[in-house]
N, C-alpha and C positions, 0 to 999 in steps of 0.2 A: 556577754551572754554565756550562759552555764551550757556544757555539752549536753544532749540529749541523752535520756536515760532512759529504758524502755525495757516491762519483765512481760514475756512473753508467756503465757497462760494456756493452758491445754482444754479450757473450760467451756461451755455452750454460749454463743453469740449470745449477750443480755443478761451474763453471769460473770464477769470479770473478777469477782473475787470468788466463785466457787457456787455450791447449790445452796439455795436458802436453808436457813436454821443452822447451819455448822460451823459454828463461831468461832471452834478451835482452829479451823482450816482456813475458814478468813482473816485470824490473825495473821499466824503465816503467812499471807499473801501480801496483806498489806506491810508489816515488818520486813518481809525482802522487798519491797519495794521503796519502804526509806531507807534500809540496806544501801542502794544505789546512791542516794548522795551523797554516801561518803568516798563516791571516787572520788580521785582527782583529775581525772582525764578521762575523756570519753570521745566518741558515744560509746555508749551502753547499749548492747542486748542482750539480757539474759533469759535462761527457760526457767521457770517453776516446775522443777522435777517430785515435790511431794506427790506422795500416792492420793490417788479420787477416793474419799473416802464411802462415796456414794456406792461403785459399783466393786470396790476392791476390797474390802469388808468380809474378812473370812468367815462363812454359814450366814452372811445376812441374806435374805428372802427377796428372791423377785419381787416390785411392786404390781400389785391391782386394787382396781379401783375398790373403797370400803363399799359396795352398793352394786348388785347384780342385778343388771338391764336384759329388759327384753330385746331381741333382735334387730335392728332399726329398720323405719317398714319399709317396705316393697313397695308398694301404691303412696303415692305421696300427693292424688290427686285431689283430694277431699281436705278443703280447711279444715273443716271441726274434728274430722278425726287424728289430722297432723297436728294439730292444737292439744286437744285428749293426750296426746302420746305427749307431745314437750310438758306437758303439765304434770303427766305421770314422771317424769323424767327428774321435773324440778320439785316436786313433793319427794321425792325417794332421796333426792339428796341435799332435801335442806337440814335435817338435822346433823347432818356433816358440815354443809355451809356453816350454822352457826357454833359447830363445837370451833370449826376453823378461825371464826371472828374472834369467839372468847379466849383460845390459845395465841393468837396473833396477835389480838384488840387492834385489830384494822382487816380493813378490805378494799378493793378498788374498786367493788360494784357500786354505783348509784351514779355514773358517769349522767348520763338519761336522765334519770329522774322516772322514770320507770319502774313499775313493778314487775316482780317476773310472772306474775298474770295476763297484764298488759303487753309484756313483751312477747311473750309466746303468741298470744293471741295475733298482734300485726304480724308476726313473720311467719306464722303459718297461712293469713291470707295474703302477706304480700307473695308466699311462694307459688299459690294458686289464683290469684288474680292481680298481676301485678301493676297492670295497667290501667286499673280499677282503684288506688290508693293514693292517700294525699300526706305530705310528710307528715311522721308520726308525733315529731316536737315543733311549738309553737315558733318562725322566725326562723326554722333552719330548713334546708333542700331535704329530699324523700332518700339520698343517695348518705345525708348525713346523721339525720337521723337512724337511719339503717344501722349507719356502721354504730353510732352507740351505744344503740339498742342489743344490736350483738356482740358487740363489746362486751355492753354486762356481764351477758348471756354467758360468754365464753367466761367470762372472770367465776362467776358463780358455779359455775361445773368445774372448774379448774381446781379453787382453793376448797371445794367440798371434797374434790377427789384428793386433796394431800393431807387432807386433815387429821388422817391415823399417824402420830408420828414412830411407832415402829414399822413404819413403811417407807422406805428410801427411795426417792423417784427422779426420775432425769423428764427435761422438757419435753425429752421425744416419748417419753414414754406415755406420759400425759397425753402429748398432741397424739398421738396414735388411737390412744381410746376414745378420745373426744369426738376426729376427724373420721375413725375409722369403724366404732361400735357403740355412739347414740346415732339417734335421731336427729339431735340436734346439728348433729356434722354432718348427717347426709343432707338436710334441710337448706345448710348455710351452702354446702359444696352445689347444690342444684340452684339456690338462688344467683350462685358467682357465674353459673352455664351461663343464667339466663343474661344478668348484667352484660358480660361478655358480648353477646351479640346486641342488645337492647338500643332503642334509640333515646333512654332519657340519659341524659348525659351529669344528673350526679351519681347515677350508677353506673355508667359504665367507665368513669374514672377513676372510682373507686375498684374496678372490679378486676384489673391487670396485675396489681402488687398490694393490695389494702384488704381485701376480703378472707384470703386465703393464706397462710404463710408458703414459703416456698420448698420445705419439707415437708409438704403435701397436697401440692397443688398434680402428683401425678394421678389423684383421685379424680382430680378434674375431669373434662370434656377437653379444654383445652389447653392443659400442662403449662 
């Protein structure tokens, strides 16, 4: 058995070779990493000391989202109007969504089977009556379907908000605006309250580490 080899990365959990699109940087990464088996003796651990090109980038520009929202609402007790607002949300940034598709020529949304019509629609009433709702996809629980459906949700506002590529962005940067300045995030963050304490139980085992990531779960109720 060959000694262990192993290049230690300074990069965001779920990015191992660096941020998406920066090819020259993931060579790098991946080259010192067959680098490593030409010791002869080991173990190995070494650090990846190249500079982040993302935020170390001399005059490159803070990212923000290509798509200026409105404030996300206060009252979130009305289906149809927390409905109105996710719809406003996903109309202002589908023409980003699909420049994203045609620069990428992929995406993860269609997990569901889902439109983001449909989708908006159930999780704006599952967030106002939730006790009141029957799973959204045919043959799965209300707690799995959930999560697909905002999956999408979440994929679709994600790859719409990077889709400028003179705009460089880190995960948290994303997840902050998503979790912290739609609708969408305050919508999904109040559905995880509810989960949390609820008694149907494909939601609230989804609702401890699945709902929310854990750099930003102190939005939460219950951290």
């Amino acid at each position: 058995m060959k000694p262990p080899r192993a290049l230690a990365v300074p990069f965001e959990l779920g990015r191992p070779f660096g941020a998406p699109n920066e090819a020259e940087l993931q060579r790098k990464v991946l080259y010192h990493c067959l680098e490593l088996l030409e010791r002869d003796s080991g173990p190995v651990l070494e650090d990846f000391t190249e500079l982040l090109s993302v935020n170390e980038n001399e005059g490159s520009e803070g990212w923000a989202c290509p798509v200026n929202f409105a404030p996300p609402m206060d009252d979130l007790n009305d289906a149809d109007l927390v409905y109105q607002s996710l719809l406003q949300e996903t109309n202002l940034l589908r023409p980003w969504y699909e420049e994203a598709v045609k620069n990428y020529k992929r995406s993860a949304f269609g997990i569901s089977g889902k439109t983001t019509d449909e989708i908006v629609r159930f999780i704006a009433d599952l967030l106002v009556e939730p006790e009141n709702q029957q799973p959204p996809i045919v043959g799965e629980s209300l707690g799995t379907g959930f999560k697909r459906m905002a999956d999408d949700l979440r994929y679709f506002y994600t790859e719409a908000a990077i889709a400028r590529p003179d705009r460089k962005s880190t995960d948290i940067d994303v997840a902050n605006w998503l979790w912290g300045e739609t609708t969408l995030g305050k919508v999904l963050l109040a559905i995880r309250d509810y989960a949390m304490e609820c008694d149907e139980p494909s939601l609230k085992v989804l609702s401890v580490t699945a709902m929310v990531p854990s750099h930003q779960r102190h939005r939460t109720k219950h951290g």
